[in-house]
Each structure stands twice: as structure tokens, then as C-alpha cells.
C-alpha positions in Angstrom: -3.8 15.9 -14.1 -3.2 14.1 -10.9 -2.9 15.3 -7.6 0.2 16.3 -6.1 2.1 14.8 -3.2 1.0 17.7 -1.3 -1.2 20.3 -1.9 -3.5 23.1 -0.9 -7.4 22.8 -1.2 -10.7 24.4 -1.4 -14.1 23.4 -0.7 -17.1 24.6 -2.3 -20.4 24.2 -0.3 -21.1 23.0 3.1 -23.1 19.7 2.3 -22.3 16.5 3.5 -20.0 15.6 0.3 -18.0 18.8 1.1 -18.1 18.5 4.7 -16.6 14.7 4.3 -14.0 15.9 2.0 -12.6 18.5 4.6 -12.9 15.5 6.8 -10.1 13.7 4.9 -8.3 16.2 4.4 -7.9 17.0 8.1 -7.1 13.0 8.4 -4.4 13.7 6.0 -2.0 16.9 6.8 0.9 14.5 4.9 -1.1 15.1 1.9 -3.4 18.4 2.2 -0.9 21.7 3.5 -4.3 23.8 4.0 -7.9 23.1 3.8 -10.2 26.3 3.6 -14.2 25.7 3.0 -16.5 28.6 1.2 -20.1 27.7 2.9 -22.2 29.6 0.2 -24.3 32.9 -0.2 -26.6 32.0 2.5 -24.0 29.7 4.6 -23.5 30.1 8.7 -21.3 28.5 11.5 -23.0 25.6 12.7 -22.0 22.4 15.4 -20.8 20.3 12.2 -18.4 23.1 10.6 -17.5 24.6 14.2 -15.7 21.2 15.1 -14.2 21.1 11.7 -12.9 24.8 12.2 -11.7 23.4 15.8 -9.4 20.6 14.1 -7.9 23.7 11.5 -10.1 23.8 8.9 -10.5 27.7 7.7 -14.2 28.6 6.9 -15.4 31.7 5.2 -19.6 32.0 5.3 -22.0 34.5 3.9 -20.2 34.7 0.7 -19.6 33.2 -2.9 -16.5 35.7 -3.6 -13.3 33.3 -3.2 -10.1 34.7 -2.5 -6.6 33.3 -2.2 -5.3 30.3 -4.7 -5.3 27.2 -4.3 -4.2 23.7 -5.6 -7.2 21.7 -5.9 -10.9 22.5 -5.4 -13.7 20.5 -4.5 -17.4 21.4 -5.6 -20.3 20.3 -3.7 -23.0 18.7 -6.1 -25.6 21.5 -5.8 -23.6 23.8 -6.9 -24.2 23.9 -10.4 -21.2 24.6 -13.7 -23.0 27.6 -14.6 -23.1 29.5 -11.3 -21.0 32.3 -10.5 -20.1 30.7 -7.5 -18.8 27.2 -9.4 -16.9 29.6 -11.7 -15.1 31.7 -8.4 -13.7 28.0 -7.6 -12.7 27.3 -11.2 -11.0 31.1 -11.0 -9.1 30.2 -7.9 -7.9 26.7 -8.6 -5.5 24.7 -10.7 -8.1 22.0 -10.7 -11.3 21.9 -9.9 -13.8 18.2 -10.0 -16.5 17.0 -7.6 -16.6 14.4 -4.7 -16.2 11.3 -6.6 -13.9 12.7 -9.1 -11.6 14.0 -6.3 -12.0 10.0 -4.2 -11.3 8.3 -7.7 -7.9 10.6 -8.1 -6.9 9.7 -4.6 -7.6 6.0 -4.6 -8.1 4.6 -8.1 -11.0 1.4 -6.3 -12.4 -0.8 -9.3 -15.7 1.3 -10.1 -19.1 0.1 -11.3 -21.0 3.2 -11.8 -24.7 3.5 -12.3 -26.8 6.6 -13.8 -29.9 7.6 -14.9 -32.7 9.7 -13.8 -35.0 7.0 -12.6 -34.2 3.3 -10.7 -30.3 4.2 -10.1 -30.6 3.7 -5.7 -32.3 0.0 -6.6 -30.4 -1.1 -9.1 -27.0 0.1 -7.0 -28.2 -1.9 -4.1 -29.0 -4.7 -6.2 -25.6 -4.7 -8.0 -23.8 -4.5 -4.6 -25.9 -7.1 -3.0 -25.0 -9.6 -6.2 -21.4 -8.9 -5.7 -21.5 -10.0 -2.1 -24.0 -12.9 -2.5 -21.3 -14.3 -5.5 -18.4 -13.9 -2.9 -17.2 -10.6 -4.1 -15.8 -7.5 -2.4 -17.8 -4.5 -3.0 -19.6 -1.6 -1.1 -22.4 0.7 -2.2 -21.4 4.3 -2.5 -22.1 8.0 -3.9 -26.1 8.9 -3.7 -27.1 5.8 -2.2 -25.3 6.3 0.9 -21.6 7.5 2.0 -19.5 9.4 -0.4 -16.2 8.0 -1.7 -13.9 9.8 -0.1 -15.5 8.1 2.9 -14.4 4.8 2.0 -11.5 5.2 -0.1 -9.4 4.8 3.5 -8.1 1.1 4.5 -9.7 -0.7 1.2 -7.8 -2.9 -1.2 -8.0 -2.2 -4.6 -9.5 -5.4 -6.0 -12.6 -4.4 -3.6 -15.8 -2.9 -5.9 -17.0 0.5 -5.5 -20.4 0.4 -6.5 -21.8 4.4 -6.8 -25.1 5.9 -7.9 -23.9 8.9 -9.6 -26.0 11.7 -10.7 -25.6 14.5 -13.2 -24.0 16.8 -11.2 -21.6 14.8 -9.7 -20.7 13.2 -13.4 -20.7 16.7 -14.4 -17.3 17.6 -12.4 -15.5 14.5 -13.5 -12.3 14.4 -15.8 -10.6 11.1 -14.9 -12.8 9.0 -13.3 -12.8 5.3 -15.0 -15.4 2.6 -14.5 -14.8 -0.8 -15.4 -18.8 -0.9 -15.9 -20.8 1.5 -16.1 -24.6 1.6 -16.3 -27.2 3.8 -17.6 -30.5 3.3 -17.1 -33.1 5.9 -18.4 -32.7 9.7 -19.7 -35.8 12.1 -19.1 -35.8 16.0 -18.2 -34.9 16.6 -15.1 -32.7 19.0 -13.1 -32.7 21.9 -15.9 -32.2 24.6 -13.5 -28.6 23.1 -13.1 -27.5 22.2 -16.4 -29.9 24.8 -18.2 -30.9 22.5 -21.0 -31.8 19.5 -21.7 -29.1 18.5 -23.6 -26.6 19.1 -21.7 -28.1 17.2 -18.4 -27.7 13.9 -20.9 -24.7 14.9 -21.8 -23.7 15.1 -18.4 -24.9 11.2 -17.9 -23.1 10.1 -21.3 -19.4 11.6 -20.0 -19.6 8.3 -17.3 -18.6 6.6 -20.2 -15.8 9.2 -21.5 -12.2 7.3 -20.3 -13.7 4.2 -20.8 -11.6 1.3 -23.2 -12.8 -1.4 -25.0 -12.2 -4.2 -21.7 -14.9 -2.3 -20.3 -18.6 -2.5 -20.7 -21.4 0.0 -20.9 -25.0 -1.1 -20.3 -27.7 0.4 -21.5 -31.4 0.0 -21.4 -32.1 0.1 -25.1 -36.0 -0.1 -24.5 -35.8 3.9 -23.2 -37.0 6.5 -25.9 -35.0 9.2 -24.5 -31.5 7.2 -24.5 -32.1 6.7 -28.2 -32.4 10.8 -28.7 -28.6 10.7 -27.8 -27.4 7.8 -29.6 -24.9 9.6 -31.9 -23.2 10.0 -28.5 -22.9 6.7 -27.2 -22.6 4.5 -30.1 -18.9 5.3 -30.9 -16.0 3.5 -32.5 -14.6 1.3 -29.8 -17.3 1.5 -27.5 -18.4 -2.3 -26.2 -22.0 -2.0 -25.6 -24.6 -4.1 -24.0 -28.1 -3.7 -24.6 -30.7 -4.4 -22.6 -34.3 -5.3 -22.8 -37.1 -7.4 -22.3 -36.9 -9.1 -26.0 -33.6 -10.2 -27.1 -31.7 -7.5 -28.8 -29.0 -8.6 -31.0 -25.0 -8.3 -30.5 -22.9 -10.3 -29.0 -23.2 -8.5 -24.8 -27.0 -8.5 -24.5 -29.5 -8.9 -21.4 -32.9 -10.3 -21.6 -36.0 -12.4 -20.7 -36.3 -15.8 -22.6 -39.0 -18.4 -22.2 -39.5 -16.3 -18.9 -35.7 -16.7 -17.8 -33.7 -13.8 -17.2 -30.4 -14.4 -19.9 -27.2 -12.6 -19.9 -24.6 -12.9 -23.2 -21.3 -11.3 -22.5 -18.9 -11.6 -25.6 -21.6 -14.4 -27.3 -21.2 -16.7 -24.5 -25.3 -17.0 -22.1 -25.7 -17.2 -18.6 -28.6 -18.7 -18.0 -30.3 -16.9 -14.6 -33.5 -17.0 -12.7 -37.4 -16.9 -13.3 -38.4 -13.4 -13.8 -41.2 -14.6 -11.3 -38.6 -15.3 -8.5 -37.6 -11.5 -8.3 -39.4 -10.1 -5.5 -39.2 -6.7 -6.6 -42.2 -5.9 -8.9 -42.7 -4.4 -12.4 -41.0 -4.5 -15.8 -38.6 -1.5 -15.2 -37.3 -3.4 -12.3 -36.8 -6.2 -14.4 -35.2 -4.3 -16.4 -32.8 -2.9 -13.8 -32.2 -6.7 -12.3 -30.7 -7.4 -15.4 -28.7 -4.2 -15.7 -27.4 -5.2 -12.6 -26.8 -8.8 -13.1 -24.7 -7.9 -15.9 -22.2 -5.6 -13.8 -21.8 -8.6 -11.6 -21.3 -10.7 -14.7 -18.8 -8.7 -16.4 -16.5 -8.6 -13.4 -16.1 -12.1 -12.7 -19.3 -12.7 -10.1 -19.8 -16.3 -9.9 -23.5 -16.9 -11.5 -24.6 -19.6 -8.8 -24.3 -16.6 -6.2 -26.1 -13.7 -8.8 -28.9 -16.2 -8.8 -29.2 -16.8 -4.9 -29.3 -12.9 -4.8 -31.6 -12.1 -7.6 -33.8 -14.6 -6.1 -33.6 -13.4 -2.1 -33.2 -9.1 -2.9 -35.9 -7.0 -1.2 -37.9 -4.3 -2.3 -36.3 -1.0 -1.0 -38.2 1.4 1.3 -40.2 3.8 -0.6 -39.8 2.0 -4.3 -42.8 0.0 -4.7 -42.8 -1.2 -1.4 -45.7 -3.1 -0.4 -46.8 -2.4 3.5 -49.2 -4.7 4.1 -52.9 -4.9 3.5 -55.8 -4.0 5.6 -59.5 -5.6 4.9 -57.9 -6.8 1.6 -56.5 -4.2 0.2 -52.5 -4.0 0.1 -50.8 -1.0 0.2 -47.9 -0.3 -1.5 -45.2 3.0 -1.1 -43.7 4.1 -4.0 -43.0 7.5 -2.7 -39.7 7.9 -4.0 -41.2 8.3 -7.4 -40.6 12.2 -7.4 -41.2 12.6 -11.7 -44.1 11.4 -13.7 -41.4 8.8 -15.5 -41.3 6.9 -12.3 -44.4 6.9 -11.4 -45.9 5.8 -14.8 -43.4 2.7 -14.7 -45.0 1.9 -11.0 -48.3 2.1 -12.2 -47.7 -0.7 -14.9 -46.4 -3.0 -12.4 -50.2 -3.8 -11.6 -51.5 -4.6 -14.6 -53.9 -7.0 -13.4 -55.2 -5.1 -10.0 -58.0 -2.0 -9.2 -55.1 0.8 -8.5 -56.2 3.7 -6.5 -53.6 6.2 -6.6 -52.8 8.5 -4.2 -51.1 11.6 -5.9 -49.1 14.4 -4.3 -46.6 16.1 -3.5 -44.1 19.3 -4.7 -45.1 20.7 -7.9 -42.1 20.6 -10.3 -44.0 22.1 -13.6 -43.5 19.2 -15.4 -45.8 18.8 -18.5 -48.6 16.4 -17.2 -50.8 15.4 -20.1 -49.2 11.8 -21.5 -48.9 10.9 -17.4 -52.3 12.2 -16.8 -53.9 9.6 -20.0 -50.9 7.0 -18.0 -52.7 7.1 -14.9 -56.3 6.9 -16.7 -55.6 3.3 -18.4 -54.1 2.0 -15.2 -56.2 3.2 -12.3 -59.9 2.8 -10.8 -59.6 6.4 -8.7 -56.9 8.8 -8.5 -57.1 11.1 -5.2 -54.8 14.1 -5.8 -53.1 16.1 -2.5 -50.6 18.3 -1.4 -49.3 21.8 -2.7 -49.8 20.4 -6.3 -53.6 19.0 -5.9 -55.0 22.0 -8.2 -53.0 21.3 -11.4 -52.7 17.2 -10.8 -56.9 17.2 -10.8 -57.3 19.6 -13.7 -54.9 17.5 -15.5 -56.4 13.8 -14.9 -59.7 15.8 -15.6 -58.9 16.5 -18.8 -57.4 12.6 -19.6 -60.6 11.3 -18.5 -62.4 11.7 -21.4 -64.7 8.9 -20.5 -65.2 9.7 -17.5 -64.6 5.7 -15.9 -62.4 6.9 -13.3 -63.3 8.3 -9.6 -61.0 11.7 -8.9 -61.1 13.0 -5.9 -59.1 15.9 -3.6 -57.7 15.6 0.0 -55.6 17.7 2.1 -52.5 15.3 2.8 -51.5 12.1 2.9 -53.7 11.1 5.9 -56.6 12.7 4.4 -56.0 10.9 1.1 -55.8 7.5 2.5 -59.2 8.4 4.1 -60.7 9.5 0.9 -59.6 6.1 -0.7 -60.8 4.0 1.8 -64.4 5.7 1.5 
């Protein structure tokens, strides 16, 4: 359904996404008639929503009972499908999508969109970066950075919007389109939100819903927990194009040959660079550099300019970063690893060094035995920290049935370097 020439609208939550959308819509009184923002159970006035009310935006905080009805209503992502509050919107609303959703009905931008639960923010910056290396319009959007409706404002349609999308945001879709999209990895995360398993890979798989058969899905064909859903992605019409390391067959496939990195788009190879000129490390970010070389591919990237960029992109801050070294030791930053899938990947990107591994953080329940016998093949010491030390110790413990690695406690971060360095 699309928007009207005019309508009313809602806003559900006071994040940044919801914030930006009132934004617009006070840009845009030709198009929006009233804009009123519900801040949540817990919500209160504050500088950012004060100015907003200022320009004529209507607030209403302390509260997820909506009242009135309106055209079109706008969810912020934390608010999950399930939640009373989500379902108030849905009540009071002829429509009701998310951020990106709501940008793509407004200005219909040629999307590559990217998904998965791990290595989505790298391999978005990488696709944009190839895009722009090769001479392309494009710019990075969605979790990585600004949110659509942002940039939808002022920008000519042959220009690529390249967005990280996540679950929740794919969740509240209904007509978005990508010309590519890409999905990386599926493993459980964020079931509080979508309250199964199931349905949080679901959620990833509907990026691929209004898709035809000129577009392309990509697909890392080497993850176990893609393959569980298969029955879902593989349908009738559906161009596919798998990646991994060893050449998988079809005619659109992405791999490593003789070393090189090769992309086949409708049977026809694209030779690329030395998997050994990529600067980032590891074989999941090989992995994700040909995911994203074959977005740029299949929208027309010139391959001279996908090779200068593979060849000259940076490691992001906080995903196995190096950060120098001190008395010979380098230190690397892969803080952003925040689930024991990402964090066993950065492990194997040293197969030939003595790993210490500094292990922390906010305890999220996850089962921790297969990461716990990860970190013993692939480590000299483990030092565990933070809120979660307790459970992390007891579990490498119990993996270290030989007892050939050092584990050790610390307080923090600080403490834990101290610990190593000991």
C-alpha cells in the first residue's frame, strides 16, 4: 500500500530512528498533516524531543496506550511485533512498517541490503567503499550509521543505498526491494524480540521477499545455520549466489581459486585480488570481502576499481583491529564481537600465533560449551573479566581437559591486560 499524498502519522519510540522520522516529517508539512510521537512506558521530555515539540510535533510520554487514528505509523526498532505496545500502533493505524520500510516507500533509492547476525557493519562498509573506489554513487546507511529517512532528501535515484539491516528492522517491512541483498550468517540471537528462534531467521529471510529474478541474493553457503532454513530460501525463481571459500557450483558463485578471490555472475569470472592483499584478517572476512565484491559486481561496479578497494580497505575500529604492539606482542581489538559466533571466527584468524584472550563483558546466557572447547584449540591463556567472569572460567574449565592452557581472572579490562602481560 503506498503512502498517500498527504497523511497523518505516528511514531513509536523515542530513539534516534523515530526521532529522525519526526524530523522529516516536520521538513515536510506538504506531505505529513500531523505528526504525534508516543515515547514509551518509561519515556520523558528531554532537549532532543523538547525542540521537536517546539517545531509542532505532539508528544505523549509515560505511556504505551495510543489514542486517536492515524494514517501511517512508524515503529522504532526496539520495539518488538509481539509487544503490547507494537500492537497499540498496529490498532491505531492504517499502516504500520519501520524506519527503512517507511524511507524506501517515500523515495524508492536502488538498495543493496546486507543481514546477518555477525560481520553485517564490515561488510556494509566494504560494499560501499567498492562502489565508490569503481566510480559508483552510493552511501552507507541503516545500523552502520544514519537512517534512511536521513538521506532519502536531495539524492538521485541511480545513487546506491547501501544499509545494514537487522531483524527488527526487516521485521516491519512489507515493500521494501533490494536489487541485492546479502546474508551473511544465521545464529540465535535477539529471542526476547522475536521469541523463537525461528522466527528471528525468518525475519532475516523476508529481505529477500519482493525480490525478482534480475536481482541477486547472496549467501554464505559455508554457515550451518543458513542451511537449517534452506526450504525457505531456495524457491522457484529465486537467483542465488553462493558463497565460499571452495568453489561451489551454479552459474553466480564467489570463491578463492589458486589463492585469488573469483566472482561468476550468470557463468561469466571476474578474476579479483590475492586473498593476501586484503588487509582485513581471517576467513570470515574473506568471506564477507567476497559477499561484498559481488554486490558491487552485480550492479555494474567496474572490477579495476573493486580491486583497488579490496586491496586498500581498512580494518574497522573494534573488528579485529590490530593496535599496535608493545615489547613484541601486538594487540588486536575485536571488541565488537558481542556473541561466541563472532568471537570464535576471530579466534581462527590466528592460526599460526600464541593467542591470549582477554574475555569479558555482559553475560547474555548463551550456551558456552562448543565456544569454550573453540577457545581451547586456539589459545595459550584465556583471562576472563567483567560481570560474566564466574560462568566464562567455569566454562573454559571444563573444555580444558588437558589442562595446556593458562586461565586466569581479573577485574576489568585494565586488570586483564595486566594479568596477560604477567
Amino acid at each position: 500500500m503506498s503512502l498517500a499524498d498527504v497523511f497523518s502519522l505516528l511514531v513509536l519510540g523515542q530513539g534516534k530512528s523515530g526521532l529522525d522520522v519526526a524530523r522529516w516529517a516536520l521538513a515536510h508539512p506538504e506531505r505529513v498533516s500531523a505528526t504525534t510521537v508516543y515515547g514509551g512506558g518509561t519515556s520523558e521530555p528531554n532537549d532532543a524531543t523538547r525542540a521537536l515539540e517546539a517545531q509542532g510535533a505532539s508528544f505523549v510520554y509515560g505511556t504505551e496506550q495510543v489514542e486517536g487514528a492515524y494514517d501511517v505509523c512508524v515503529t522504532c526498532p526496539g520495539i518488538s511485533e509481539f509487544s503490547a505496545f507494537f500492537k497499540a500502533g498496529r490498532e491505531h493505524a492504517a499502516q504500520i512498517m519501520g524506519e527503512p520500510e517507511f524511507a524506501y516507500r517515500l523515495s524508492p533509492q536502488n538498495w543493496i541490503a546486507i543481514t546477518g547476525t555477525n560481520g553485517k557493519t564490515t561488510t556494509t562498509s566494504l560494499t560501499d567503499y567498492l562502489l565508490k573506489a569503481a566510480g559508483e554513487a552510493s552511501v552507507a546507511v541503516g545500523n552502520i550509521g544514519e537512517p534512511p529517512v536521513n538521506e532519502i532528501d536531495g539524492r538521485a535515484h541511480n545513487e546506491w543505498f547501501v544499509a545494514e539491516l537487522s531483524s527488527y528492522q526487516i521485521a516491519t517491512t512489507a515493500e521494501l526491494h533490494p536489487r541485492v541483498a546479502v546474508l551473511l550468517n544465521i545464529t540465535p540471537d535477539h529471542l526476547g524480540w522475536h521469541k523463537s528462534h525461528k522466527n528471528y531467521a525468518l525475519a532475516k529471510i523476508k529481505l529477500f521477499e519482493n525480490m525478482v529474478d534480475d536481482d541477486l541474493v547472496v549467501i554464505d553457503v559455508e554457515d550451518a545455520g543458513i542451511h537449517e532454513f534452506d526450504e525457505y530460501i531456495y524457491t522457484p525463481g529465486r537467483r542465488i549466489c553462493k558463497v565460499a571459500f571452495d568453489e561451489p557450483e551454479g552459474a553466480d558463485a564467489a570463491f578463492v581459486r589458486d589463492g585469488k578471490m573469483v566472482v561468476r555472475l550468470k557463468g561469466v569470472e571476474t578474476q579479483l585480488v590475492a586473498t593476501s592483499e586484503l588487509k582485513i584478517s581471517g576467513h570470515h572476512n574473506v568471506i564477507n570481502a567476497l559477499c561484498a565484491a559481488t554486490a558491487a559486481l552485480a550492479v555494474g561496479a567496474d572490477p579495476e576499481g573493486i580491486c583497488r578497494g579490496l586491496a586498500s580497505f581498512q580494518p574497522l575500529e573494534h573488528r579485529v583491529e590490530p593496535c599496535g604492539e608493545i615489547d613484541g606482542v601486538r594487540y588486536v581489538n575485536d571488541s565488537k564481537a558481542t556473541n561466541t559466533d563472532a568471537a570464535e571466527k576471530a579466534l581462527t584468524a590466528f592460526p599460526d600465533d600464541d593467542v591470549i584472550l582477554l574475555l569479558g563483558g555482559h553475560d547474555k546466557g548463551t550456551p558456552l560449551a562448543d565456544f569454550a572447547r573453540v577457545v581451547m584449540d586456539n589459545v595459550r591463556s584465556v583471562v576472563c573479566f567483567g560481570d560474566a567472569r564466574e560462568r566464562f572460567t567455569a566454562a573454559m574449565d571444563e573444555a580444558d581437559v588437558d589442562g595446556d592452557v593458562d586461565i586466569a581472572q581479573a577485574d576489568d579490562l585494565r586488570d586483564a591486560v595486566d594479568v596477560a602481560r604477567s
